[in-house]
VEXMI-712132 format. One record per residue (C-alpha): x, y, z. Coordinates in nm, 2 decimals. Layout:
! residues N
+--------+--------+--------+
!     c1 !     c2 !     c3 !
+--------+--------+--------+
!      X !      Y !      Z !
...
+--------+--------+--------+
END
This chain:
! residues 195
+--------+--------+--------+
!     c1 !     c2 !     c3 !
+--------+--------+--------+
!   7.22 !  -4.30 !  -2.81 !
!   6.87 !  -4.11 !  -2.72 !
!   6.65 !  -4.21 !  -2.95 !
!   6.43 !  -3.88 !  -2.91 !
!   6.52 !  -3.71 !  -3.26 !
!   6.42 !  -4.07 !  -3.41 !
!   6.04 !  -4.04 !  -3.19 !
!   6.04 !  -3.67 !  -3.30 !
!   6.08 !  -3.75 !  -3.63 !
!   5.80 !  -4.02 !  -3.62 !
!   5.61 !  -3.73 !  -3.48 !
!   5.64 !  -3.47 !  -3.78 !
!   5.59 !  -3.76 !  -4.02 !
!   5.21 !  -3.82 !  -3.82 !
!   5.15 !  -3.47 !  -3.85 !
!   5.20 !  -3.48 !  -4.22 !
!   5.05 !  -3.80 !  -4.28 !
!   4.75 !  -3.67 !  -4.09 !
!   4.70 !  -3.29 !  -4.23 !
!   4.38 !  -3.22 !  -4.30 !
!   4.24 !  -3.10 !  -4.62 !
!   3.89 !  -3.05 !  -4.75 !
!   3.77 !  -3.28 !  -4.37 !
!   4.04 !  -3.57 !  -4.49 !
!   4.34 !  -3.66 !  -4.39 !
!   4.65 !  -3.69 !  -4.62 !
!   4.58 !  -4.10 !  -4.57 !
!   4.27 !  -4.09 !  -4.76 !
!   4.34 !  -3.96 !  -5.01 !
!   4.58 !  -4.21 !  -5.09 !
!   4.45 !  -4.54 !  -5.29 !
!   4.38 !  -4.88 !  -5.14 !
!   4.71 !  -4.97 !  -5.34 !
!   4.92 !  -4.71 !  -5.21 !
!   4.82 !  -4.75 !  -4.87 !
!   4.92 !  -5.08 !  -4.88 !
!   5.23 !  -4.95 !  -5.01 !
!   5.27 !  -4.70 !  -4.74 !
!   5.19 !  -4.96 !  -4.50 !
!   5.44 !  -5.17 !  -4.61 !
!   5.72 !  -4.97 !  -4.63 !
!   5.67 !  -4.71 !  -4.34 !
!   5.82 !  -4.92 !  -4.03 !
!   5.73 !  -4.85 !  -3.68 !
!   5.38 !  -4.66 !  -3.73 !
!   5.05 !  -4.78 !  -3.72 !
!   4.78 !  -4.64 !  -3.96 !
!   4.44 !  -4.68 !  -4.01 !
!   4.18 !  -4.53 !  -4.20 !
!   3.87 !  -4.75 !  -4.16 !
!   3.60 !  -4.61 !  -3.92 !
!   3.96 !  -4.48 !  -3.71 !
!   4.14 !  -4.24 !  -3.90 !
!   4.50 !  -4.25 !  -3.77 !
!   4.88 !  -4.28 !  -3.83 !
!   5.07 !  -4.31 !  -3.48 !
!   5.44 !  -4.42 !  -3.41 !
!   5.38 !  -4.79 !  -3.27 !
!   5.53 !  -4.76 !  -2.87 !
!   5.61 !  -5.14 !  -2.95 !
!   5.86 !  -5.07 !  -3.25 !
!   5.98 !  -4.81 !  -3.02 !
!   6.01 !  -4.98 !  -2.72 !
!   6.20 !  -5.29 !  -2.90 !
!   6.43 !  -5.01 !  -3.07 !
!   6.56 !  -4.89 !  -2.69 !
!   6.60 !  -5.21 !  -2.63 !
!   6.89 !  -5.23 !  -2.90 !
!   6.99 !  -4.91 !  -2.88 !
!   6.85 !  -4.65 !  -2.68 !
!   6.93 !  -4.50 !  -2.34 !
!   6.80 !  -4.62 !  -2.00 !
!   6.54 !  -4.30 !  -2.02 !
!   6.41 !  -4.42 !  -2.38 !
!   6.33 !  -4.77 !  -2.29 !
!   6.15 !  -4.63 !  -1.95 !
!   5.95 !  -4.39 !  -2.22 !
!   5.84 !  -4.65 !  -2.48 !
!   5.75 !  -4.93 !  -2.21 !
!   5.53 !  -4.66 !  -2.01 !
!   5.42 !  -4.55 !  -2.43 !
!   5.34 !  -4.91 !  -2.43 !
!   5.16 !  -4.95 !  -2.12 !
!   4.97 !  -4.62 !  -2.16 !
!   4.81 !  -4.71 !  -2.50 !
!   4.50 !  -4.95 !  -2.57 !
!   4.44 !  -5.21 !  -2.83 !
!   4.29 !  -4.91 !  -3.02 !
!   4.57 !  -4.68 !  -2.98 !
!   4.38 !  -4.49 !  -2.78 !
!   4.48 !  -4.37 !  -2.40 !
!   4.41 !  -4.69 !  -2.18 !
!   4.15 !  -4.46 !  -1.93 !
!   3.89 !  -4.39 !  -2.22 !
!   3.76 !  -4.60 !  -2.49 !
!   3.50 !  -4.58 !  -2.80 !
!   3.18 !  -4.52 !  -2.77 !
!   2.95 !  -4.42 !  -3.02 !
!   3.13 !  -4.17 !  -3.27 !
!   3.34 !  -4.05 !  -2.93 !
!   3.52 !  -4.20 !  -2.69 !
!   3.38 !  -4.21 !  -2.30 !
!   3.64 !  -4.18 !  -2.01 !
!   3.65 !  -4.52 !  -1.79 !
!   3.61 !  -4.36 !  -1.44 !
!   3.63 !  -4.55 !  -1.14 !
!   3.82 !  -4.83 !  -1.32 !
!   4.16 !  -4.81 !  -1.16 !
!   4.30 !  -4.72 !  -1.44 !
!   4.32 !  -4.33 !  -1.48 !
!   4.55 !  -4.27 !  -1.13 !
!   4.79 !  -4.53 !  -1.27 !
!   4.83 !  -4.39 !  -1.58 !
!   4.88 !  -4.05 !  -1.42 !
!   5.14 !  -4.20 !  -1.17 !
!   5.36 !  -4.31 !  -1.43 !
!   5.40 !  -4.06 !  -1.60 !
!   5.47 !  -3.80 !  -1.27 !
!   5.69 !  -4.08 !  -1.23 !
!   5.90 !  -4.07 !  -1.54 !
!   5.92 !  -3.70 !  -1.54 !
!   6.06 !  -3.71 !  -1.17 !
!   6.34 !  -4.00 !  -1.33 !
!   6.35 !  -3.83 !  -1.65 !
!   6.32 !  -3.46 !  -1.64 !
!   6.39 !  -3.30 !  -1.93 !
!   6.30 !  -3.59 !  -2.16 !
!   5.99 !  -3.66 !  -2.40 !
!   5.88 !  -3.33 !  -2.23 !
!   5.62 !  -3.25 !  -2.51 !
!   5.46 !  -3.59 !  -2.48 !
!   5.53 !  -3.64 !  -2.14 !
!   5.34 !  -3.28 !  -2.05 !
!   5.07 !  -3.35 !  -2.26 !
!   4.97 !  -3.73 !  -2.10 !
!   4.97 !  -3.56 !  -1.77 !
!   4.76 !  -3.27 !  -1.92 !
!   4.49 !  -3.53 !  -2.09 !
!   4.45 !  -3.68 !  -1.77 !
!   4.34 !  -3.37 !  -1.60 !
!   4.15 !  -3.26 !  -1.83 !
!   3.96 !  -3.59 !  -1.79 !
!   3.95 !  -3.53 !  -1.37 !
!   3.89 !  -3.18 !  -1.36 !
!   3.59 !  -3.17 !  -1.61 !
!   3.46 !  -3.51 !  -1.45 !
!   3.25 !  -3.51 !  -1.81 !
!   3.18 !  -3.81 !  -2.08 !
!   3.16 !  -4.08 !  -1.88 !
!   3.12 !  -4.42 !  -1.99 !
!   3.00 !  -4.56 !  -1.65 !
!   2.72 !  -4.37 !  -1.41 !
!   2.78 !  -4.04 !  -1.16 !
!   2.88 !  -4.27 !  -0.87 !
!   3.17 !  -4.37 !  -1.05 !
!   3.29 !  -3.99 !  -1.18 !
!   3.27 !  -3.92 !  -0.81 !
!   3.42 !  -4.23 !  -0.72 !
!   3.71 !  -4.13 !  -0.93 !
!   3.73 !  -3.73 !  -0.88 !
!   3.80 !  -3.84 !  -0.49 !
!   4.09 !  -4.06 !  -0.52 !
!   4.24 !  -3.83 !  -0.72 !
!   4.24 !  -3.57 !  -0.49 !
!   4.33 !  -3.79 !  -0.21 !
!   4.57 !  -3.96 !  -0.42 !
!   4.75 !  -3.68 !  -0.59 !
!   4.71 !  -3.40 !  -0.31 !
!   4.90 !  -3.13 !  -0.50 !
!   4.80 !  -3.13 !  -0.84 !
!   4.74 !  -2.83 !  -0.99 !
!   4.38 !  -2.93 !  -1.11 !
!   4.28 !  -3.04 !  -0.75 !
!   4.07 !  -2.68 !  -0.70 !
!   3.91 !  -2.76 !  -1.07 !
!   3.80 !  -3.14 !  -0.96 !
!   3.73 !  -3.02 !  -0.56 !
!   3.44 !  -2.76 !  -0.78 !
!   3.33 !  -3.05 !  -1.00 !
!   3.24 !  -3.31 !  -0.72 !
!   3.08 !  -2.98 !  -0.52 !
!   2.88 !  -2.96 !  -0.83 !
!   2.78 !  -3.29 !  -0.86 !
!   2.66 !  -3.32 !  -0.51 !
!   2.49 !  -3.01 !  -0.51 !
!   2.33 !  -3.00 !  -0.89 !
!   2.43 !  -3.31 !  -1.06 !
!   2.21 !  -3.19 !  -1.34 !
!   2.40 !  -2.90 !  -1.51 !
!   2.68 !  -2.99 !  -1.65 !
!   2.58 !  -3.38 !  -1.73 !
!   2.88 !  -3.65 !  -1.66 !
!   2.76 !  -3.82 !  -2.03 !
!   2.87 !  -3.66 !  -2.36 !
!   2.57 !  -3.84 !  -2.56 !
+--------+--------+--------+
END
């Protein structure tokens, strides 16, 4: 059976488990005993609230769920979930830095990403659209502003051309195909570091 209604209900319980009140979280707000509790008891999400404030639906519980008992388009969504997420649960193309995160240009890794999920949406249309939309939208976000950085210029640039190149009808090609004539031409205005 599709496990979809299961992920979407993972998905309204993060929402409520991380609505904000007063600049917190529901999280915490809870005790160091209740968290625990929650922790315990709430299977297949991870939560933090140390220095990272979170509560996502673990792609590994998922992924060993449609195993058992998904369908051939849920175990292709929670291994690419899998893939696509860090140590840190955050997207595998940026990581921390500072209070932010910095996007990893000219790593190899944001393409990849992007592939697989044009990928799964060609093989699974119609499936995980919400989550599947937005990965693809993140990423060109990342290419077509071409900002925060954790590496130099050279790299940004590096990684704004293979895009293009590699992906020559995305939508955001004419956003990216601005940013790398603006970075030739007056690398100076908008700066490719956040900090």
């Amino acid at each position: 059976m599709s496990l979809e209604p299961v992920y979407n209900a993972a998905l309204a319980v993060q929402n409520d488990l991380m609505t904000i009140s007063k600049d917190l979280a529901w999280i915490e707000y809870l005790s160091d005993a209740d968290f625990a509790n929650l922790r315990s008891r709430l299977k297949g999400f991870v939560l933090s609230r140390g220095l990272d404030i979170f509560a996502d639906p673990d792609p590994k519980f998922f992924r060993a769920l449609a195993e058992k008992r998904g369908e051939p388009a849920d175990l292709a969504f929670f291994t690419l979930m899998e893939k696509s997420i860090a140590p840190d649960y955050l997207p595998v193309y940026v990581k921390p830095q500072g209070r932010g995160v910095c996007v990893r240009y000219g790593e190899n890794l944001i393409a990849p990403y992007y592939a697989g999920w044009l990928e799964y949406q060609r093989q699974s249309p119609g499936h995980y659209k919400d989550k599947v939309t937005q990965s693809l939208a993140d990423v060109e976000d990342a290419v077509g502003l071409g900002t925060c950085a954790c590496g130099e210029i050279a790299s940004v640039q590096q990684e704004l051309n293979g895009f293009v190149n590699r992906f020559p009808t995305a939508a955001v090609n004419g956003r990216i195909r601005d940013r790398i004539e603006q970075l030739d031409k007056d690398p100076g205005k908008l700066p490719v570091r956040c900090t």
